[in-house]
C-alpha positions in Angstrom: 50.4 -7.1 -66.4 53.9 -5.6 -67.9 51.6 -3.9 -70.4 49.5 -2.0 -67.9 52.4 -0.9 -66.2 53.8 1.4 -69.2 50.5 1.9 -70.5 50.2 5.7 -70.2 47.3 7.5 -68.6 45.6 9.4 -71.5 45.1 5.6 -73.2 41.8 5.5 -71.7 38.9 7.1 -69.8 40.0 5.8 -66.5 43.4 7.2 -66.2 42.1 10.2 -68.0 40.1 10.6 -65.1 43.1 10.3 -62.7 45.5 12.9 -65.0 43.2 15.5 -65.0 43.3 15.4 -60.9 47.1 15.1 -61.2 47.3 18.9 -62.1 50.5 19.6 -64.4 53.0 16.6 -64.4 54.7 15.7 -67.3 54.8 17.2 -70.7 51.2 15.9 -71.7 49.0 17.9 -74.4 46.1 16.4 -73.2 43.6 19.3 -72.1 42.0 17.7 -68.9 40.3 20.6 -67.9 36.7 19.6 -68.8 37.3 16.2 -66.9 38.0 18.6 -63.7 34.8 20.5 -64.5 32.6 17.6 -65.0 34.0 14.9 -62.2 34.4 12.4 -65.1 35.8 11.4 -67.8 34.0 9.6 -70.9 35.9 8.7 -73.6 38.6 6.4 -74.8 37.6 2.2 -74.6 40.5 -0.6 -74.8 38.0 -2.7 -76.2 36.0 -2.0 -79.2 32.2 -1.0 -79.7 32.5 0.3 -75.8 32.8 3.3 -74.5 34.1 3.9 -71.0 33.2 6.3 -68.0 35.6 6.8 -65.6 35.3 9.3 -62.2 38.2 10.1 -60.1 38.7 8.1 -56.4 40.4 10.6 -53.4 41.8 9.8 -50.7 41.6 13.3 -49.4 42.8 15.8 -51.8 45.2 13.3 -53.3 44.2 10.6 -56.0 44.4 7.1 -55.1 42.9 5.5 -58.8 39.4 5.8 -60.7 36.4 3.8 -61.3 35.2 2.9 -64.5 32.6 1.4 -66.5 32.3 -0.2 -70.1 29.3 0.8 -71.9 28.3 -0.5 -75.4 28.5 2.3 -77.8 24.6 2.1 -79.1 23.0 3.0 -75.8 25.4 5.5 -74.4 24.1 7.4 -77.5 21.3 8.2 -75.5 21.5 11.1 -73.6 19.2 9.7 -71.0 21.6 6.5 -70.3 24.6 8.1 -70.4 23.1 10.4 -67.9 22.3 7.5 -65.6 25.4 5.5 -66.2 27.5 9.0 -65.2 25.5 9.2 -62.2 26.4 5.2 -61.4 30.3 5.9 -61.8 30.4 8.8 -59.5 28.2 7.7 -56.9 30.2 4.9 -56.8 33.6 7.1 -56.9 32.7 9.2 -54.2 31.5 6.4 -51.7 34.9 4.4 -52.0 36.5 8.0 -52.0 34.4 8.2 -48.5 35.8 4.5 -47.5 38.8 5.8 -47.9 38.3 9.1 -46.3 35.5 11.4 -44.9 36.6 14.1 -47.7 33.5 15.2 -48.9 33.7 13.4 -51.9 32.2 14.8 -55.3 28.6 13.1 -55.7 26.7 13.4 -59.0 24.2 16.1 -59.4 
């Protein structure tokens, strides 16, 4: 669990997810913008041959963590599943973001 603790945010999908809602902090060079645009992140795996989706969870307009999913690499090549799984994660992001507050929460499209 030590490890997780210094583990820094732009490791993986999920905490890209939550620096790109943390706006400047740091000295990062980790552009973050597109994760903004898009309401998730999809990228970086700790474990190989997966690839990880990650959306941001709010509790109002502040970040409280992310939500993530492992995906093996072979079918997130297809646009059509990687669609899908997207629209899983942030579904799922925005109704704990709702548990956690009636914020209007960002829902996929």
């Amino acid at each position: 669990m030590r490890s997780l603790e210094s583990a820094p945010l732009e490791a993986d999908a999920a905490g890209l997810a939550i620096l790109a809602c943390l706006g400047s902090v740091g000295d990062t060079k980790i552009d973050t913008a597109h994760v903004r645009e898009e309401g998730h992140a999809i990228g970086p795996s700790p474990l190989p041959g997966r690839t990880m989706i990650a959306a941001p969870i709010w509790y109002g307009s502040v970040v409280a963590g992310s939500v993530a999913l492992l995906a093996m690499d072979g079918p997130m090549r297809r646009a059509a599943t990687r669609a899908r799984y997207v629209a899983a994660v942030m579904d799922t992001a925005a109704a704990m973001s709702g548990q956690l507050t009636r914020s209007g929460a960002r829902r996929a499209s």
